[in-house]
GUMAR-773548 format. One record per atom (N, C-alpha, C): x, y, z; residue in one letter. Coordinates in steps of 0.02 Angstrom, whole numbers, plus 50000, padded with zeros to 5 digits. Layout:
REM residues N
XYZa;...
This chain:
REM residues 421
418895292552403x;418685285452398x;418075284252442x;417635280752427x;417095276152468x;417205270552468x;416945266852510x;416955261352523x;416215257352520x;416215250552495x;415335249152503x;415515240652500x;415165239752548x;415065230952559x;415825227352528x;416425230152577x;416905227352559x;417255230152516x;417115232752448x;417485236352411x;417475242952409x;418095244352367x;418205251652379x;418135255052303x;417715259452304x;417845261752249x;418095270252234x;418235271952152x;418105279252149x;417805284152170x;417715289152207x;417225293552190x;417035298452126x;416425298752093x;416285300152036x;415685306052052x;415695310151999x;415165314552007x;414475311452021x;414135313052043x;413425310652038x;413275308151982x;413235313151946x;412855312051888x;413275307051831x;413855304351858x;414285299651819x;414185292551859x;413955293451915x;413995285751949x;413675280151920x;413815274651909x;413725268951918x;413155267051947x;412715263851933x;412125260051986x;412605255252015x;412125255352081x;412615251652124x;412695241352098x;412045239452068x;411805233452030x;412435233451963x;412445237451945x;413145238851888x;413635237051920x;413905239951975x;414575239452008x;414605231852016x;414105229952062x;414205223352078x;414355217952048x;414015219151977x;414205213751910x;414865214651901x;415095222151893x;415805223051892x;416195220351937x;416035218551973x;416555216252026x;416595210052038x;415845206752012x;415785200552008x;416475195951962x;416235199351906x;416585198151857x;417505200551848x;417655204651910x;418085203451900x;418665199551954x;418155198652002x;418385192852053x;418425186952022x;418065186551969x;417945178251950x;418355178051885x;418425181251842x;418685181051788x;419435184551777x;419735188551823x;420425193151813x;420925187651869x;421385186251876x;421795183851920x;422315187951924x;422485193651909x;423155198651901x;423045203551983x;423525204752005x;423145208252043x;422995216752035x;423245216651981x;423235223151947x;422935222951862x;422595223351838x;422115226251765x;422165233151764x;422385232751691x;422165239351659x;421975238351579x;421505243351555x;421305242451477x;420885249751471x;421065251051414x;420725256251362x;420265255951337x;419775247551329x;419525245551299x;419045239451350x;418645242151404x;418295238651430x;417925231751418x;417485236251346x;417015232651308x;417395224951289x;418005226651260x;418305222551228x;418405213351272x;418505216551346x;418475209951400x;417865207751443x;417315212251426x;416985213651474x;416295212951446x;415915211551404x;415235212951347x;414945218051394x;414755217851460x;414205221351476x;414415229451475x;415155230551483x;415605235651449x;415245241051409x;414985240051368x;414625242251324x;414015247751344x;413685245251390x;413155249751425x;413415255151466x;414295253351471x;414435258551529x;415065264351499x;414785262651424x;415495264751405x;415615273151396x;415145276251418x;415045284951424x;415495283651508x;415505281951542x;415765283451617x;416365277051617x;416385271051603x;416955268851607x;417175262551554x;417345266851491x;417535264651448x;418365263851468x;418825263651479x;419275262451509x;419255260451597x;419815256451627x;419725251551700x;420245254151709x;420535252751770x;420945252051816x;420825247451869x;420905240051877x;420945238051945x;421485237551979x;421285235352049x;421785233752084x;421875231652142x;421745224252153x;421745220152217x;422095219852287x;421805222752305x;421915225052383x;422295217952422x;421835211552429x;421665206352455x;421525201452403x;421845195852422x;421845189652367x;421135183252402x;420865187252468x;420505182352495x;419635185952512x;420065191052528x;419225198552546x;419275200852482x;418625204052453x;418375206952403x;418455214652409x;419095214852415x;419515223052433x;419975223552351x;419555228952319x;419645232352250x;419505240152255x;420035242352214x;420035249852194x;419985250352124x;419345252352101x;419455255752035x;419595259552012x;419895260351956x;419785270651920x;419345267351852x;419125272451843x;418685273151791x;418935278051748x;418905275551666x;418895283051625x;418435283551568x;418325288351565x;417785289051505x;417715288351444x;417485285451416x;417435287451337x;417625293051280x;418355290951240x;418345297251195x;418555294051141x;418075296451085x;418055295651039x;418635298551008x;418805292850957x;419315292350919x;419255291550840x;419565295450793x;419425295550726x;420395292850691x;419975288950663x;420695285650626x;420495287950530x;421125289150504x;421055291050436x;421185285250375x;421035283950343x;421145278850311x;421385280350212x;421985277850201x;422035278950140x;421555275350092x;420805277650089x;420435273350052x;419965269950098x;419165269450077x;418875263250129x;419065256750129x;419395254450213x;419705247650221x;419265242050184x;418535244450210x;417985238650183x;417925238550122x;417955243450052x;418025241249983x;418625236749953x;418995234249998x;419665230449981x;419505222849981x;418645220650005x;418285214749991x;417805215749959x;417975209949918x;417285207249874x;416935202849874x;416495200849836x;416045195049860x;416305189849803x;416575185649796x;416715180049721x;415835177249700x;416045173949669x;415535169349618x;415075166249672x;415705163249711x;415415157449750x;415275160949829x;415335165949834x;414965166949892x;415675172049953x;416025169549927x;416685172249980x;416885179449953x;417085181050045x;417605188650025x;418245186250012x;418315190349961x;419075190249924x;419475195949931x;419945199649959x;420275204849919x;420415206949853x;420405212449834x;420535215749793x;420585222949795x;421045224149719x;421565232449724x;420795236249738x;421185242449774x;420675246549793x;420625252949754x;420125255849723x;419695259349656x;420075266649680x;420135267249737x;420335273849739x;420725274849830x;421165278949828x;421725280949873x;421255285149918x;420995287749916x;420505295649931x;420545295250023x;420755298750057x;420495298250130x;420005295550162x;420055290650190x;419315290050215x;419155288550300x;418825291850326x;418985292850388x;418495288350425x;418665285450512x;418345278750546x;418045284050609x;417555282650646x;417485283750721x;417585276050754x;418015279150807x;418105270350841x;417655274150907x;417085268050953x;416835269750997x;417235265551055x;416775268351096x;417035262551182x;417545261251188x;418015266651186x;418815265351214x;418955273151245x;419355271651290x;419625278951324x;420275281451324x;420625286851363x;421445288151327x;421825282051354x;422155280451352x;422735273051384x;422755275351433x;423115270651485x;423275272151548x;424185271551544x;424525277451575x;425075278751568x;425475273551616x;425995272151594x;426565267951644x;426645271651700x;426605275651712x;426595280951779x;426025280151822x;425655279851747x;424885277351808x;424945274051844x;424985265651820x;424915260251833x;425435259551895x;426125262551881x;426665262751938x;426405265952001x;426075270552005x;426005273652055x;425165270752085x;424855264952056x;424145262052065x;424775256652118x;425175254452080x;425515247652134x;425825251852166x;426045258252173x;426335258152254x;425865261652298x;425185263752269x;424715264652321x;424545257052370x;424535253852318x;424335246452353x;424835242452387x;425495241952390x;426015243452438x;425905248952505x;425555253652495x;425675260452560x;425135254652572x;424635252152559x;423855252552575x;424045245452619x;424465240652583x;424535234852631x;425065235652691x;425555240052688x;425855240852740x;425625242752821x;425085248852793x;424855251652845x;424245245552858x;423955239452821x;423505236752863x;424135232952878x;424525229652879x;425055226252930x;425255225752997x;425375234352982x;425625237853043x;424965235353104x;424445237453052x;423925240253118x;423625233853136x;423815227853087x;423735221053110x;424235218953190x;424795221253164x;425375221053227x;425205223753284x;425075228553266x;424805234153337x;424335230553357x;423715228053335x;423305225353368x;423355217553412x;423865214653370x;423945210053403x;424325211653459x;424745214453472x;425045216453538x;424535218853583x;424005222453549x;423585226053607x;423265219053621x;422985212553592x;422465208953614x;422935204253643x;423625202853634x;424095199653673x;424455202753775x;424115210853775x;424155212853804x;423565210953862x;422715210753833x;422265213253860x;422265205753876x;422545200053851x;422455192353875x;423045192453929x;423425193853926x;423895194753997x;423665197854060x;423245205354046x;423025207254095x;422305202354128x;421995201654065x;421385198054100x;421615189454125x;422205188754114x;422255180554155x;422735182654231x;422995190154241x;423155191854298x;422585192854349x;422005196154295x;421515197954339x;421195191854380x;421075187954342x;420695181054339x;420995176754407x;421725177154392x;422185173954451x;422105177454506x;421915185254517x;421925188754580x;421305187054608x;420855187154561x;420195187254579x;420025179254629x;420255175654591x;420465166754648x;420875167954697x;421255170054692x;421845171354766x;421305176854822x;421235180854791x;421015183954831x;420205182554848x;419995179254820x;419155176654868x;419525170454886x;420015166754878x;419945160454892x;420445160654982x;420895166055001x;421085168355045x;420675172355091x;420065175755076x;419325176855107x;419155174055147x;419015168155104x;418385162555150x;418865162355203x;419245160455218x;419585157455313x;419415163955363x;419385169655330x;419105173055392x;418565172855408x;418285174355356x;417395173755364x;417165168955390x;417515162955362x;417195155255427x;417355158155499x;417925160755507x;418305163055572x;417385167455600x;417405171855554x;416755175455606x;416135171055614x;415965168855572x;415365164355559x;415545159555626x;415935156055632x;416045151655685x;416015157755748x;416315159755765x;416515165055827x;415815167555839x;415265168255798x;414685172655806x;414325163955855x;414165160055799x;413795155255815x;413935153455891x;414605152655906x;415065151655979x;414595155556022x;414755162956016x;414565167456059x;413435166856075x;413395165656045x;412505164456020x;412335157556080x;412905151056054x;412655145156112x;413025146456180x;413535152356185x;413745151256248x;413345154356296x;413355161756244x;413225168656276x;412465171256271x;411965166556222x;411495167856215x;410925170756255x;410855166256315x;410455169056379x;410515174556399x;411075178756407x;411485184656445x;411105190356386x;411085189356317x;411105196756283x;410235195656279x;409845203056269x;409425204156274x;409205204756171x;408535203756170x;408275202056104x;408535207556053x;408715211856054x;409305216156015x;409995214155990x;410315210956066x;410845208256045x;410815201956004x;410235199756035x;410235192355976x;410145194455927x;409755197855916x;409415200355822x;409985203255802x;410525205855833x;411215207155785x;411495203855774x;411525198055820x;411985192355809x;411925190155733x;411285187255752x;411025186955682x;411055189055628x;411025196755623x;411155199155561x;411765198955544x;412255197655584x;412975196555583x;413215189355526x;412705183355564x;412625177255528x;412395179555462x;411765182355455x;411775180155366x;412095184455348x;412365190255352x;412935194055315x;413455191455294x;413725187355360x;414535181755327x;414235175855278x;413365174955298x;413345169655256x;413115172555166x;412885178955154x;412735182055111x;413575184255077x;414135186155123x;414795184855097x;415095180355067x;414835174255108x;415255168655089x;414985167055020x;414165167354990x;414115166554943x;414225171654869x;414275175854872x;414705179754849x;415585179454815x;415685176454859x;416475175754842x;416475168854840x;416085164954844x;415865156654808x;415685160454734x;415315163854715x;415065166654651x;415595169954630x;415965172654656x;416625176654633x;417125171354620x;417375164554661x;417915160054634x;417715156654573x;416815154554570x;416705153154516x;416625154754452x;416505161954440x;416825167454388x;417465167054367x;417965167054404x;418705167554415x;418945161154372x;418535155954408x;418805150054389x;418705147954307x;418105149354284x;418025150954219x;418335152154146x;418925156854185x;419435160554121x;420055156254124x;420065150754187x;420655146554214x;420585139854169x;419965137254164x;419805130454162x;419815128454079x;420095121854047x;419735122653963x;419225118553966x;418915119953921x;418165117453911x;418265108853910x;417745104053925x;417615098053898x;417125098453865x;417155098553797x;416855099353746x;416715088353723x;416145089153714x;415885082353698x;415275081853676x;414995078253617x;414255076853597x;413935076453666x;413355083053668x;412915082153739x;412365083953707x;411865077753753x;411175077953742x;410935082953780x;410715089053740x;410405095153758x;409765094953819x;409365088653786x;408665086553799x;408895083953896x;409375076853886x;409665075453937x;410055081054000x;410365086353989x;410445090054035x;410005095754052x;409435095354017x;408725099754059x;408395097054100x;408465091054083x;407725086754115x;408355085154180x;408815084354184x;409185082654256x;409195092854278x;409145097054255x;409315105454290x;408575104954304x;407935103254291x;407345103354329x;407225098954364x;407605091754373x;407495087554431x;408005093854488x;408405094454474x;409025097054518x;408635104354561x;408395107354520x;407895113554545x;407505112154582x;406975105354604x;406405104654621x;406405106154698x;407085106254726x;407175106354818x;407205114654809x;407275119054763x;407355126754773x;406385128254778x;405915124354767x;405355127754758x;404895122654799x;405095116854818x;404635112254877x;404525116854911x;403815116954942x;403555118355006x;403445125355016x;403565128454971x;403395136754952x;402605137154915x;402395132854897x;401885134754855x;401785134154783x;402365135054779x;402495138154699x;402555129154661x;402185130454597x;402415122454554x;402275126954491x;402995126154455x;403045128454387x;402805124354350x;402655125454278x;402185121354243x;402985121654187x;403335116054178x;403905116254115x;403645113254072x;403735116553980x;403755113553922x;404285112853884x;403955107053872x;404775107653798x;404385103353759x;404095109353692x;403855106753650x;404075101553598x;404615101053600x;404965094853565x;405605091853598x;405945087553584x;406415084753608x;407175090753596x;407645093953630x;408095097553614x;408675092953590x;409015096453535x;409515091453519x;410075089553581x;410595088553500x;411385086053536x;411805092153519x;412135093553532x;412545097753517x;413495096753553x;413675098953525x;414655099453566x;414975104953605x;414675103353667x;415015109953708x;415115105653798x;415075110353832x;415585104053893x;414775106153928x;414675100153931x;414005098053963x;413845101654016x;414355101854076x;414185103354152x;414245111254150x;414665115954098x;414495119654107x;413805122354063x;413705121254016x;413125123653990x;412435120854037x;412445115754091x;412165114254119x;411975119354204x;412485123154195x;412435128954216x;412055136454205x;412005134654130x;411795139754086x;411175138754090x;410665131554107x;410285132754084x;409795134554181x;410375131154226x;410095129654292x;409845138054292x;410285140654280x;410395150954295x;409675152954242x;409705150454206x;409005154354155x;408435148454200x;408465144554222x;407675142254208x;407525143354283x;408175142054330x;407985144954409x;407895153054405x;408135158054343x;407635164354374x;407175163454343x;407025160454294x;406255159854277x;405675157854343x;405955154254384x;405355150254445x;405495156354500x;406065160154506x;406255164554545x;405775170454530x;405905174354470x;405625179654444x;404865179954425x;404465178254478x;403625176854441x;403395179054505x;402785181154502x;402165180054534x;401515176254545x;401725173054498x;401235168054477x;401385161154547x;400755159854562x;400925152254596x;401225146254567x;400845148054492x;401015141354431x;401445144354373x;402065147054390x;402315147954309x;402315142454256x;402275147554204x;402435141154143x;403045144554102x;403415139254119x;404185140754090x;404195134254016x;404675138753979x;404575133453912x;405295134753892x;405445129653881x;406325127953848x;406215123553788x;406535127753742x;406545124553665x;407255126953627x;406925128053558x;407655129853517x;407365129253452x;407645135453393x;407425137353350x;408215132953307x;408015128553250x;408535124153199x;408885128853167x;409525126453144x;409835130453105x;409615133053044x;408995127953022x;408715129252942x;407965134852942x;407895135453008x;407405137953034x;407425145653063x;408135145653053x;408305152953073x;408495159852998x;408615155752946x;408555159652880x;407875163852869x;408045169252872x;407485174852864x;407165176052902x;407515174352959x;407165175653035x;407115179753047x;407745184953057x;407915190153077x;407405195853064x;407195199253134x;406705202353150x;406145200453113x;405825195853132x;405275191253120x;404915190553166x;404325187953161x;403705189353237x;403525183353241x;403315179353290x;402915174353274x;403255166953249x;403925166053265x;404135161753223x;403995155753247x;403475149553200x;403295143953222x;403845138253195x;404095134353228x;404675128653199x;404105124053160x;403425120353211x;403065115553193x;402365116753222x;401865110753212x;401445113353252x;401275112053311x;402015107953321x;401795108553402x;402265112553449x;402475116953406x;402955121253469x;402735127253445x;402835129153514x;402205135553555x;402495142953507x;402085145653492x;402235155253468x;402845158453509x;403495159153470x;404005160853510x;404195168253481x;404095173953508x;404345179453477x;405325180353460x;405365176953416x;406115176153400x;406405182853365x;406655185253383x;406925191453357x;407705191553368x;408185191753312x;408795191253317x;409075197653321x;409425200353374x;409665208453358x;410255207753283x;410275212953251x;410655215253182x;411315211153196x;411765211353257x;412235206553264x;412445200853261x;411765195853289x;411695191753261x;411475187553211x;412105184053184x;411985181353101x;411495174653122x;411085171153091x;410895163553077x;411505159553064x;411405156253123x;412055151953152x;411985145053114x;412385140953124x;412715131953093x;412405127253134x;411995131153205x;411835126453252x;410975129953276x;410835128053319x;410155129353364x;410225134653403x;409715139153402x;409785143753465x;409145143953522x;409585141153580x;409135137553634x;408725143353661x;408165143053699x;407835149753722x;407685146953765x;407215150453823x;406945148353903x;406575154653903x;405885151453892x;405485157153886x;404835158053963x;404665161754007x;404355164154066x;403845169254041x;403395166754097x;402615172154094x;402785177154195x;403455178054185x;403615181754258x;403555189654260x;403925190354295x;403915201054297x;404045201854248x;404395200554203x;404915204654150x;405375207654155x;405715212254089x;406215215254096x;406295220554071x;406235226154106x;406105232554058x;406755233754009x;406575235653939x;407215236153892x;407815240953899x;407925245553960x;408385246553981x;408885242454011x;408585239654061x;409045233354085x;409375227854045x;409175228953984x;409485222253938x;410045219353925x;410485224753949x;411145222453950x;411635225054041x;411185229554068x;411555230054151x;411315222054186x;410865219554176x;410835212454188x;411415207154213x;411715208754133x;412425204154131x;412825205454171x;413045210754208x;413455213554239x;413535211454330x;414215209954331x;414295206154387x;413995211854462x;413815206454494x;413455208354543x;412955213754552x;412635213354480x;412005216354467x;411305216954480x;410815218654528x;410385216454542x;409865220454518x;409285218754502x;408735225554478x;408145225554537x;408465220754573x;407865221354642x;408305223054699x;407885223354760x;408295225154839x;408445214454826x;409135215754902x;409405209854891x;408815202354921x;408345204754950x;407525199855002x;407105200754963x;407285203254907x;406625202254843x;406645195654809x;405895192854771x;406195184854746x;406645180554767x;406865181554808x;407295175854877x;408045177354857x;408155182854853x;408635185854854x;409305182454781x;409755184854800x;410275182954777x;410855186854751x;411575180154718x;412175186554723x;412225190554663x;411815192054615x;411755193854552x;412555193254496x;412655188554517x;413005184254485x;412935178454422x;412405177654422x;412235172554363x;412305171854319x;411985176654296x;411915179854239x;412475182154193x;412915184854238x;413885186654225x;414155179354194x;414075175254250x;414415169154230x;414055165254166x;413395164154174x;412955160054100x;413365163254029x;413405170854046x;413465175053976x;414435173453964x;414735172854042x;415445171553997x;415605164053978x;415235160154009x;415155152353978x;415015151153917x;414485154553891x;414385157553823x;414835158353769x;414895164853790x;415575166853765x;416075163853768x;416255158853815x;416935155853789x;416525148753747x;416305149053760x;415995144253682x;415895146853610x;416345153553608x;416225156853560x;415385159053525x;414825158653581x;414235160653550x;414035167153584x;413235168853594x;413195174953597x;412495173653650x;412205177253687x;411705178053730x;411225183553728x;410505183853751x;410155190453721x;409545188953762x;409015193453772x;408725194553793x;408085197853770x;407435194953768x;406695198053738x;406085197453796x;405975205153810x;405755205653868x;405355211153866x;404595210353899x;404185216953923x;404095217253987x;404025222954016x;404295224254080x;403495222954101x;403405216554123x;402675214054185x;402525207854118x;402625206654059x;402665203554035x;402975196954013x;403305193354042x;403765187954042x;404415191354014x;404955183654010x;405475185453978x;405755179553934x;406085180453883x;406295175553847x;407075176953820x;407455171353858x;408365172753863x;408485168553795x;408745169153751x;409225166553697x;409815167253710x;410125157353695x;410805160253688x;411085154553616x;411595154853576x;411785149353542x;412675149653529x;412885145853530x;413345143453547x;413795143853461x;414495143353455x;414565144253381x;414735137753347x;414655130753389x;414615125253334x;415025124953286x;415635125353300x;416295125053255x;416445118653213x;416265113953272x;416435107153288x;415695103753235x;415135105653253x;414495102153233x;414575101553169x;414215095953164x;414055093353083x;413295097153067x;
């Protein structure tokens, strides 16, 4: 057997196959027109007109419906054999033409043999056949059952372990922090009591002592908030897309005062509304557009946040250049093979910063991942990125990344809009 875009078919010699444009009509036609879940006939042509063209390779059928909802069919095919029937006399001289125009019967002139070729029919299909076609399709649904069962136990399993994990992962950073304040305090103590007494060594350890508990503490702040994630259910509500950017770049503006740096933000059009829980996707976008101002060299980045329409994403896929209008900017939109053209918008946050070399495209995501030393771009717990992508994901959408390494970067993510009209 093979299998092709859902269905299953025979295997046939080469030189007997089917075009694959053939099959499809076949199958068209018999999804739409058979309701049995089992067909059989000798005589293709007879239900079928286009029958006719195929009747050297499958002048006789066999179906047999796997699935009453997926387009899961097994055919057999049989060939064409000609058949000769004998006739006492030609059937067709037994009409005549009358006066007035009509065939009439009448006695026939002579008895004499007279012999028929019947075309486009093949040998019958035996009751044995057909019996043993339905208990293939019995073995065939049992075993997907089973392995339906099995799987659900395994994904009923892997949700038990991961809400144990989830729970350890909070207990255990959230039982953390009291020591670490414990040192953090005890250091600072020792610094205003003892300060005078230790010589510029001892202070400079002190110190490094301080931002270590304080480089801890944020860490396992980034770790409860991961944790907390798989705990919490969403507030899902009509949110103005447009409205929670323009408050994540007021909210950013104290991370880049007085450094130098003034990003240049666009948003070539207004971003919609969409249904997902505001504060966290408001997260999603703080994490993409703060490494955008993070990840540059530039004094003046120009960061741009937009979003490609749902009607705007048909025939996208691996496409260059995709313009929505004319006033939003050349966005290299490229959907990887996984992702389908979604029901909703897929938001982007596009940077003229370092980049991202295409190895990293997916170690990125990965908790406490960093691709720099930790005093590079002002450091951080490489955490973000973990959390944006499982916020995501529990919105049932998907996240991605288009990037040249010294070349900017451009993060996509879209959400699956279950809910959206």
């Amino acid at each position: 057997m093979r299998e092709t875009r859902g269905h299953i078919y025979p295997v046939i010699e080469k030189s007997q196959c089917l075009r694959p444009s053939v099959e499809f009509l076949m199958i068209d036609w018999v999804m739409t027109e058979l309701d049995d879940q089992i067909f059989y006939t000798d005589c293709l042509s007879q239900h079928y007109p286009l029958g006719l063209a195929i009747k050297a390779i499958a002048s006789g059928l066999l179906v047999l419906k796997i699935s009453k909802l997926r387009r899961y069919l097994i055919l057999w095919f049989r060939p064409e054999v000609l058949q000769t029937i004998t006739w006492a006399g030609n059937p067709h001289e037994s009409f005549q033409q009358s006066d007035e125009g009509h065939l009439v019967l009448s006695p026939r002139t002579s008895f004499a043999q007279w012999k028929e070729t019947v075309e486009a029919t093949a040998l019958p299909w035996k009751r044995a056949e057909v019996d043993n076609a339905l208990t293939l399709k019995h073995s065939i649904v049992g075993i997907v059952l089973n392995k339906a069962d099995e799987l659900a136990q395994i994904n009923a399993e892997l949700e038990r372990k991961n809400r144990e994990l989830e729970s350890f992962a909070y207990a255990a950073s959230h039982d953390l922090k009291e020591p670490l304040r414990g040192i953090n305090n005890f250091t600072n103590i020792i610094m205003k009591r003892h300060g005078e007494q230790l010589d510029k060594t001892g202070l400079n350890r002190l110190k490094t002592l301080i931002r270590l508990a304080q480089r801890m503490d944020a860490l396992i702040d980034a770790l409860l908030k991961f944790s907390r994630l798989g705990q919490t259910e969403l507030n899902d509500q009509l949110t103005n897309i447009h409205t929670i950017v323009s408050n994540v770049i007021d909210g950013l503006s104290a991370s880049y005062e007085g450094t130098g740096t003034t990003p240049q933000f666009q948003i070539p059009r207004p971003l919609p509304s969409v249904i997902c829980d505001p504060v966290l996707i408001g997260d999603v976008f703080s994490n993409l557009i703060g490494n955008s101002i993070k990840y540059t060299k530039s004094r003046n980045p120009v960061i741009e946040i937009g979003y490609v329409a749902a009607q705007e994403q048909q025939g996208q896929q691996k496409q260059q250049g995709h313009r929505a209008d004319d006033q939003q900017s050349q966005v290299s939109h490229v959907q990887p093979e996984h992702v389908q053209p979604g029901k909703g918008p897929i938001f982007y946050v596009k940077d003229d910063g370092i980049g991202i070399h295409e190895r990293h495209f997916q170690t990125i995501f990965r908790l406490f991942k960093r691709l720099h030393d930790r005093e590079s771009y002002g450091g951080g717990t490489g955490v973000g990125l973990t959390i944006a992508k499982k916020i995501i994901e529990r919105h049932g959408g998907q996240i991605w990344v288009e990037s040249n390494d010294g070349q900017g970067t451009t993060f996509f993510f879209m959400l699956s809009y279950a809910d959206n009209s």
